[in-house]
C-alpha positions in Angstrom: 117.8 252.4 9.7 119.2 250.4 7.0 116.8 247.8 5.6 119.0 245.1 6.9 119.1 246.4 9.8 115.4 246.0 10.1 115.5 242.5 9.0 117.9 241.3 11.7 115.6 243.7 14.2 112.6 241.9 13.0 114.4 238.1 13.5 115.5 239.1 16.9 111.9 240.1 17.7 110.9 236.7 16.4 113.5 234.9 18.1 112.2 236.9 21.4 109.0 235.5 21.2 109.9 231.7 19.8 111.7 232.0 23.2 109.4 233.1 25.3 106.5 230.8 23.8 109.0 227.5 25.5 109.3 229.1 28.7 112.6 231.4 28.3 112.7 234.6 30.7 114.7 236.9 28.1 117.3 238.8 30.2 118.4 241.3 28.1 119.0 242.4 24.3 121.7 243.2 22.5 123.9 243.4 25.5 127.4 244.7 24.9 130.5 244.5 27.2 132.8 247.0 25.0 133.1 245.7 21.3 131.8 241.8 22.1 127.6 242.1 21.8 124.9 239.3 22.9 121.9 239.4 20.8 119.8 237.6 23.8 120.1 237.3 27.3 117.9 234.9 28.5 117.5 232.5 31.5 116.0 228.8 31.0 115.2 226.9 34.2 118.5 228.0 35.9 120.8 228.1 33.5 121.8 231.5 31.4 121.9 231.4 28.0 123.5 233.7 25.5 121.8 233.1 22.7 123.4 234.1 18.8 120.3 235.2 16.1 121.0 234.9 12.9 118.3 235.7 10.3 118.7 235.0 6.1 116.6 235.7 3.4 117.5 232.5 2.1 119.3 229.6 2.7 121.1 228.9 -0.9 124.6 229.5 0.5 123.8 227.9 3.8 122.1 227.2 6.7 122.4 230.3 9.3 124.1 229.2 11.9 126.9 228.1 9.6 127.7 231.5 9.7 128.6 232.1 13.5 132.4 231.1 13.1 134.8 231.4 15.6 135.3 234.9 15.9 131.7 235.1 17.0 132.0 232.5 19.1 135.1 234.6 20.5 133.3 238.0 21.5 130.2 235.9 22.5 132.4 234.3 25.2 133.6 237.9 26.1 130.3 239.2 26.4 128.7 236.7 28.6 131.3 236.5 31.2 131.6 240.0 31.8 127.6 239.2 32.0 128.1 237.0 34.5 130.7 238.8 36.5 128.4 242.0 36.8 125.7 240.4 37.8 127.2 238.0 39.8 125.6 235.0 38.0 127.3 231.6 39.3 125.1 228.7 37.6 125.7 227.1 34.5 126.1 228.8 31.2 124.8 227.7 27.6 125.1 228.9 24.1 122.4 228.8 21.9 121.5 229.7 18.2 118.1 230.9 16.7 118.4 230.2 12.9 115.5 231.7 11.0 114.8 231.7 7.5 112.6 234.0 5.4 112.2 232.7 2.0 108.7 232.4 -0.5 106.7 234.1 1.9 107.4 231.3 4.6 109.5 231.4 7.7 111.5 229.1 9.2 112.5 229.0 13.1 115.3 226.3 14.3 116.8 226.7 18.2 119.9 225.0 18.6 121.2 224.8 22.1 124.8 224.1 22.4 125.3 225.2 19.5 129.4 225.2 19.9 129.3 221.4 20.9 128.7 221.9 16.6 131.3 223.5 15.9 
């Protein structure tokens, strides 16, 4: 696997358990409805949450989540409601980013829910 590859593995791993740790119930992982992919399926209270990891070894061009434009936002939309429609799901729905941040030997974890209302 490409070393990139394992750096995005590693940040959803972390994301995984930053979620976990405030009482997420992760769903599934990097589930895919034909080309449109969800990095996180997870369930908070009763509301599902598709959830967008984005992981930098820096921020000097920006912030991560800057980076989740509307293409994204696009094929995440795909991908959760064909979630939803296979498994029946019928509550609310939520979109949420983990932004992490490995830089100087330190990392940096930010959730944003609703992370569209941002956009």
């Amino acid at each position: 696997m490409a070393r990139h590859n394992d750096f995005g593995r590693w940040g959803e791993d972390l994301a995984v358990d930053f979620l976990r740790r405030h009482g997420f119930e992760i769903l599934a992982r990097n589930w895919r409805a034909g080309r449109a992919e969800v990095d996180i399926l997870a369930r908070d209270g009763d509301v599902l949450v598709a959830v967008e990891v984005k992981t930098r070894g820096t921020d000097a061009f920006g912030r991560p989540e800057i980076f989740v434009g509307r293409r994204k936002i696009r094929m995440l939309t795909e991908a959760v409601n064909a979630y939803a429609e296979q498994t029946g799901w019928e509550g609310d729905i939520r979109f949420d980013i983990v932004a992490i941040v490995r830089q100087g030997g330190q990392t940096r974890v930010e959730h944003i829910p609703d992370a569209f209302y941002w956009f």
